[in-house]
C-alpha positions in Angstrom: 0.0 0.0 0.0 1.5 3.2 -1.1 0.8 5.6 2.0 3.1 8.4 0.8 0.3 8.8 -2.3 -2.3 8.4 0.8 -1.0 11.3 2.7 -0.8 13.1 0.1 -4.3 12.8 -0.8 -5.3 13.9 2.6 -3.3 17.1 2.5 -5.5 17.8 -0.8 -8.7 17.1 1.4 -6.9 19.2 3.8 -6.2 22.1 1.2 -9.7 22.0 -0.6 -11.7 22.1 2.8 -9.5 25.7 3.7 -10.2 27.2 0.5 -13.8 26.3 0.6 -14.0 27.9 4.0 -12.0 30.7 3.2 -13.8 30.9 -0.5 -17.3 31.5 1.8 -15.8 33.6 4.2 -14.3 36.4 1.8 -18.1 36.5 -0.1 -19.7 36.7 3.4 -22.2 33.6 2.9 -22.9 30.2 4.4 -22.6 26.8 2.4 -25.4 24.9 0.7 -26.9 21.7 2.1 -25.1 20.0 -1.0 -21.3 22.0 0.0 -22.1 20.9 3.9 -23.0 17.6 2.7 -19.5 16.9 0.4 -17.5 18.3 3.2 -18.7 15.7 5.3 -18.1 13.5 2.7 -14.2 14.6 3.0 -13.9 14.4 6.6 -15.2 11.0 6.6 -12.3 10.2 3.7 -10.0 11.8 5.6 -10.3 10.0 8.5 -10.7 6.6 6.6 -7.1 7.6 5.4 -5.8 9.0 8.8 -7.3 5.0 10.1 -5.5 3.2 7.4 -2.2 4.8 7.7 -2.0 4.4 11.4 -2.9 0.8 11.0 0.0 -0.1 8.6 2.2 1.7 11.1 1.6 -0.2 13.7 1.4 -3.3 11.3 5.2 -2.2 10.4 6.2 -1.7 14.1 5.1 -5.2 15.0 6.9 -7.1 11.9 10.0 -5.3 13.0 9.5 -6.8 16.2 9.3 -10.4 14.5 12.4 -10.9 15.1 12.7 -10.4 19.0 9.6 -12.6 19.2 10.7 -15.5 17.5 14.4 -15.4 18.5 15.1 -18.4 21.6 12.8 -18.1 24.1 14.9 -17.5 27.1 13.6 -17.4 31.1 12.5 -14.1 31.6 10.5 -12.7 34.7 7.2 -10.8 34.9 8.7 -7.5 35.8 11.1 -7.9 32.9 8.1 -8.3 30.7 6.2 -6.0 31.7 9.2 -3.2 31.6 9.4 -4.6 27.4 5.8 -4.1 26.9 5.9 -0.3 28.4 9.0 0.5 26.8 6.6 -1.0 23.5 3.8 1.4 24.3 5.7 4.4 24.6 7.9 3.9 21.6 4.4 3.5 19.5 2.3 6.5 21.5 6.1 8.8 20.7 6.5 11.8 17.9 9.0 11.0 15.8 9.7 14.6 15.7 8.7 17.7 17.3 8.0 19.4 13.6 6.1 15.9 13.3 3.9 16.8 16.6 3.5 20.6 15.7 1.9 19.3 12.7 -0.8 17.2 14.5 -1.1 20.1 17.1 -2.8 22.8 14.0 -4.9 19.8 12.4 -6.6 19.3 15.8 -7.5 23.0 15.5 -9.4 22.3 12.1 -12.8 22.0 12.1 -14.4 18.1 12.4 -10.9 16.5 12.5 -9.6 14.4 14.8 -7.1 14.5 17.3 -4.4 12.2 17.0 -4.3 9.7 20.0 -0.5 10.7 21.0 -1.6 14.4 22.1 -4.1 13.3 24.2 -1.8 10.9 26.0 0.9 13.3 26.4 -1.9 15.6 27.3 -2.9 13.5 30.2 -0.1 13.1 31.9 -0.5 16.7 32.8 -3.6 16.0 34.8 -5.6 18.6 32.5 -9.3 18.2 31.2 -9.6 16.9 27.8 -12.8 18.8 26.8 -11.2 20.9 23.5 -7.5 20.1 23.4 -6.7 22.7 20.9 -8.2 25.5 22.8 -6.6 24.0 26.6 -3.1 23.8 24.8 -0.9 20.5 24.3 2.4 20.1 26.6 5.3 19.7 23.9 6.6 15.6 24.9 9.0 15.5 27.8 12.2 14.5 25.2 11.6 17.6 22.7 10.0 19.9 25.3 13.5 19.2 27.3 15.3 19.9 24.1 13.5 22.8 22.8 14.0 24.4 26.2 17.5 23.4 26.5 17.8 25.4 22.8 16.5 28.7 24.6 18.8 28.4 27.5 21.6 27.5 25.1 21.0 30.2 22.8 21.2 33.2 25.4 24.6 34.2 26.8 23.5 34.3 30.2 20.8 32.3 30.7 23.2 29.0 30.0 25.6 30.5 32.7 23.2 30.9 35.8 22.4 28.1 38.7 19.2 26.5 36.7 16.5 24.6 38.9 13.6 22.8 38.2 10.3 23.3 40.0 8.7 20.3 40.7 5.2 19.1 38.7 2.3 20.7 40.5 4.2 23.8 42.2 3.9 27.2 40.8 6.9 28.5 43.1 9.7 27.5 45.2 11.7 28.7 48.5 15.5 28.0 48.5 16.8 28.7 52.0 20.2 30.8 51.4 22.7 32.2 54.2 21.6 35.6 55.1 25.1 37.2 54.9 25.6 40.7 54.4 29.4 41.1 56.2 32.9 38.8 56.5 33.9 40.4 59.6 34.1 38.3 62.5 30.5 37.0 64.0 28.9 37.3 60.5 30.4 35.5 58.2 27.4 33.1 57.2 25.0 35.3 59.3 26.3 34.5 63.0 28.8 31.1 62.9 31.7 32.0 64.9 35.3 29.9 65.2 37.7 31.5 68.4 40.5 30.3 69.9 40.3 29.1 73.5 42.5 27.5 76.5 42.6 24.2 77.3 38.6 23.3 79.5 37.7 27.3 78.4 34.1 28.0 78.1 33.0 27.0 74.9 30.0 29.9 73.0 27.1 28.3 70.6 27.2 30.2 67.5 24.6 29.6 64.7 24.1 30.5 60.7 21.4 32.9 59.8 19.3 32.0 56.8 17.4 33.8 54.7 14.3 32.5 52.0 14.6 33.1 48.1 11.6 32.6 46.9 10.7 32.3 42.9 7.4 32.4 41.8 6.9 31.3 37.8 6.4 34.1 35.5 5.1 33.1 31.8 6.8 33.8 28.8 5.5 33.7 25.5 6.7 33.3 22.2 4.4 33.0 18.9 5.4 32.2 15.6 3.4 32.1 12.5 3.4 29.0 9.6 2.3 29.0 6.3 0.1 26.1 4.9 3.2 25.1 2.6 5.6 25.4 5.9 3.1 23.2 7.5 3.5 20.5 4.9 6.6 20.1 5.4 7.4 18.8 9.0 11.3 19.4 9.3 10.9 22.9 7.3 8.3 23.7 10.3 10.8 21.9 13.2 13.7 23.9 11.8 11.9 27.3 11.6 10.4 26.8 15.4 13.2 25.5 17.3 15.4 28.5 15.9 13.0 31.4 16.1 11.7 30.2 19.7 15.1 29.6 20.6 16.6 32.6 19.6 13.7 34.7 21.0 13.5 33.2 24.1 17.1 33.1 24.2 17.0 36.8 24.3 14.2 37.7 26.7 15.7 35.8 29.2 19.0 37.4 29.0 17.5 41.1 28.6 14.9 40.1 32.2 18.7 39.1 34.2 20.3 42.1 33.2 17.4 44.6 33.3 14.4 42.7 34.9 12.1 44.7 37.3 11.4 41.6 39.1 7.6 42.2 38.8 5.8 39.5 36.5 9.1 38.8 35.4 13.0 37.7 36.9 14.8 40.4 38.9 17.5 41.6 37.3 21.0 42.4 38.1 20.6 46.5 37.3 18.1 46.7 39.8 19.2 44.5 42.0 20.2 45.1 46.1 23.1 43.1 45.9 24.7 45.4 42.8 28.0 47.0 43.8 28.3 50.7 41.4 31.3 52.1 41.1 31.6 55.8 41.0 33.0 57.6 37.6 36.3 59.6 38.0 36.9 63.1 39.4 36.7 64.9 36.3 35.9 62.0 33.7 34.7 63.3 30.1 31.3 62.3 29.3 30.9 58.6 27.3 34.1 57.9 28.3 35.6 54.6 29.8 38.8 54.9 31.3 41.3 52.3 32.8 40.5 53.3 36.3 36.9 52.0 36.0 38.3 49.0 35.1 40.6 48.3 38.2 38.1 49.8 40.4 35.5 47.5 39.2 37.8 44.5 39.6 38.3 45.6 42.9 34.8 45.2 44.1 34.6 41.5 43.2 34.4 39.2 45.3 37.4 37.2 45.2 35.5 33.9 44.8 34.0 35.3 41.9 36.9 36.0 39.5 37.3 33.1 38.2 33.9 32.2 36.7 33.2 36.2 36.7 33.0 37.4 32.8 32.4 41.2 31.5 29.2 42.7 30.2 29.8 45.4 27.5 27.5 47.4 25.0 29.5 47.4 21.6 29.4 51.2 21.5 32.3 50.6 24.6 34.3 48.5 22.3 36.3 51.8 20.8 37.1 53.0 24.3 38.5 49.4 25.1 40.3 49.4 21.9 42.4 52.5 22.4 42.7 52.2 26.9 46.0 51.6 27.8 48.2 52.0 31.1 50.4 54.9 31.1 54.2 53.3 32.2 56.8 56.2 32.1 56.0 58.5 28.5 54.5 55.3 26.8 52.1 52.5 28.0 50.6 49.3 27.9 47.6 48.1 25.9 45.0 47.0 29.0 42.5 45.1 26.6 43.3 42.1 24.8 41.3 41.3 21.6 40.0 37.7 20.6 42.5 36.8 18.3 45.2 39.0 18.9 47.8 39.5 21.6 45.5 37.1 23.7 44.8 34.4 21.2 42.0 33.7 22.9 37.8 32.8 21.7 37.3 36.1 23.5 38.4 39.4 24.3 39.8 39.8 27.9 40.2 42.2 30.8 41.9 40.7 33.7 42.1 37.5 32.2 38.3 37.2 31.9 36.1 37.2 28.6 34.5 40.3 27.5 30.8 39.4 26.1 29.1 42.3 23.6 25.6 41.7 24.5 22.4 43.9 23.2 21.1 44.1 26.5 23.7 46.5 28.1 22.7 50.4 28.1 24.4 52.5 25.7 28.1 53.9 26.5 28.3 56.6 29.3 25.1 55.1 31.0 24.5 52.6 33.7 24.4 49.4 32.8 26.6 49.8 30.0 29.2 47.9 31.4 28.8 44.9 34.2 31.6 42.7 35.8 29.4 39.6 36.9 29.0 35.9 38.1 26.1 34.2 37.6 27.3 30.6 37.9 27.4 31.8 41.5 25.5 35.0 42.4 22.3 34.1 40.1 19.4 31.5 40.2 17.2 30.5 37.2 14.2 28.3 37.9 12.3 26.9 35.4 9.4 24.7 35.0 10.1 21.8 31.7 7.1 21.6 30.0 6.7 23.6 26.9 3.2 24.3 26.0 2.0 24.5 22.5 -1.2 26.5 21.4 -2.3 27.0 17.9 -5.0 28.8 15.8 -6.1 28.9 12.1 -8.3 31.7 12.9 -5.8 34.6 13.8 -4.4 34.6 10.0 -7.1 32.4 8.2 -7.0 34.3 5.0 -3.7 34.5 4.8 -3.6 30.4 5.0 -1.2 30.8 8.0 -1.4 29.1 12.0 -0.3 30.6 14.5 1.6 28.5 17.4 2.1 29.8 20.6 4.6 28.7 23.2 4.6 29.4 26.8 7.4 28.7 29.2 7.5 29.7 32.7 10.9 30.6 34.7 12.0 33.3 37.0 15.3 34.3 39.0 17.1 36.8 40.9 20.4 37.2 42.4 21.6 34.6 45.5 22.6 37.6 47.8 20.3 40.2 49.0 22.6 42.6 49.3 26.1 43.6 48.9 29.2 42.1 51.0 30.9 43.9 53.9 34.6 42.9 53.8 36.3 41.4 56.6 39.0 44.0 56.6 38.3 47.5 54.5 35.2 49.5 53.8 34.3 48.7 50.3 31.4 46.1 49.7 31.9 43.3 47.2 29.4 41.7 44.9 28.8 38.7 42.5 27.3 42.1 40.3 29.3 45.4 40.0 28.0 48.4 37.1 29.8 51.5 36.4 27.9 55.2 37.1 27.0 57.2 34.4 29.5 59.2 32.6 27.5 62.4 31.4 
């Protein structure tokens, strides 16, 4: 049976039934009894088909399996056969792609078709209603949701750099208990644990860690993307179109809410922070300037545990500054930064010995936020719930024979510390996050 000239003769049932609709819908009227009548007739074909095709599949799945069946039978124990039979369901209730599953998402929309069987499995697991799965949403399957949201983490800069955490099915929110410690000097480092020196039978003093809550409560972001009726007869044309638009999008919202977040419906970013260090501009700096003291001052505020996973934030207007800053040694100097390539050799431009990102999401030179020293391996927690949702609509663009997907993910975060670090010994509080002033 030739089920490529099968499918093919569905998508023409598929493709006549829009035009039809849209056909009556441009002229304003409603079909004839007769028109009603032949579409039924189509619906019932195309199901017929959509029956067929799935039988021979699962006809094809079970030869393959033949050959296990019929190889020695060897002594083999209920659990064992059991554990075969489920890892048989799920194999034969899987996508075997997530363009493939996209696909079956906008036909569910379409009027009298029918839902294929594997989204409202999948769709089940999450304990929702099944009433109109299109309108409720489908939850992308645990494999490719893991891997289309491990392609939006990926694809930001800082988002793949942070402490991610996963909240748990059925939570909204969770509380991480973190040491309240705002100073290194004696009695609070860790909020209140003290160590002393004593004489032999002195009298010993309890001492205790102080803790604080960090709570993150899920804030939805969404991402929608529009396919064609060709795009959506293609299934890898439509996986590779989704997985790098959502990806890159996503990609970039996250990074832009942990730089410049408010925190409200949204993760708390670093600029507005409590725990941010700033660093003051220089008596008598030029406006949009970036000098080589900034630099060193802004090192200086790190906490020393930071440096080594620390990396710099820059706008790309800073780049000429960096270019052209140098250390003055006698009547010459010293270039300060080291281009990618050049006298570092490196994949990326350094200061101190750490890279220097360009990223969109820094403020423009000579205002604040245009340049960060930060670590979020450290100082910055992402949590994130796995599940990708999926929505779609013909409706939105119907005449323009386009669906609309819509994806939803749910994260938020914020920076480990509270607020910024009182040395042990000096004056100057230290940070995971340190910005520069503005220069105007």
């Amino acid at each position: 049976m030739d089920l490529e000239k099968l499918r093919a003769e569905a998508q023409e049932i598929l493709k006549k039934m829009d035009q039809r609709k849209a056909n009556h819908l441009a002229a304003g009227t409603e079909p004839s009894a007769d028109e009603r009548a032949e579409v039924r007739t189509m619906i019932d074909r195309y199901e017929e088909i959509e029956d067929i095709i799935k039988t021979e599949e699962r006809a094809a799945a079970l030869s393959d399996r033949t050959a296990e069946i019929q190889a020695p039978v060897t002594q083999e124990t209920t659990e064992e056969t059991e554990t075969r039979r489920a890892e048989a369901r799920e194999v034969d209730n899987r996508f075997g792609s997530l363009g493939e599953m996209l696909i079956a998402v906008a036909r569910a929309e379409m009027p009298g078709a029918m839902v294929d069987r594997r989204l409202v499995e999948a769709r089940a697991v999450t304990g929702l209603g099944e009433g109109v799965p299109s309108d409720g949403g489908f939850l992308v399957g645990t494999d490719m949701s893991q891997e289309l949201l491990s392609n939006a983490f990926d694809t930001g800069l800082l988002s793949s750099r942070a402490r991610r955490i996963t909240v748990s099915s059925g939570s909204n929110s969770i509380k991480i208990n973190g040491i309240d410690e705002t100073s290194r000097a004696a009695g609070s480092r860790w909020g209140g644990i003290v160590a002393y020196w004593t004489a032999e039978a002195g009298e010993k003093t309890a001492s205790k860690p102080k803790f604080r809550q960090i709570q993150l409560d899920l804030n939805k972001l969404i991402c929608l993307c529009y396919a064609t009726d060709e795009v959506l007869a293609d299934a890898g044309a439509l996986e590779s179109i989704i997985r790098q638009g959502f990806a890159n999008e996503i990609g970039f919202m996250l990074d832009d809410a942990m730089i410049n977040g408010s925190g409200a419906g949204q993760p708390l970013g670093i600029l507005n922070a409590g725990c941010i260090v700033s660093v003051g501009a220089e008596a008598g700096q030029a406006a949009t300037t970036l000098v080589y003291e900034n630099i060193v001052n802004m090192w200086a505020r790190l906490l020393a545990r930071s440096r080594p996973t620390s990396v710099w934030l820059i706008n790309q207007d800073c780049e000429p500054q960096l270019h052209t800053m140098s250390l003055a040694v006698g009547t010459g100097g010293v270039p300060v930064y080291l281009p990618a390539g050049g006298a570092s050799a490196s994949p990326y431009a350094t200061l101190y010995g750490r890279p220097v990102l360009p990223i969109e999401q820094c403020q423009t030179l000579g205002t604040t936020g245009d340049i960060y020293l930060a670590d979020f391996a450290n100082g910055y927690i992402l949590a994130e719930k796995g599940g990708v949702s999926t929505d779609v609509s013909i409706h939105v663009r119907f005449i323009y024979d386009e669906s609309v997907y819509r994806f939803v993910v749910r994260v938020d975060g914020q920076p480990v510390l509270a607020s910024a670090i009182t040395p042990a010994h000096g004056t100057n509080t230290q940070s995971h996050f340190i910005k520069l002033d503005a220069r105007t």
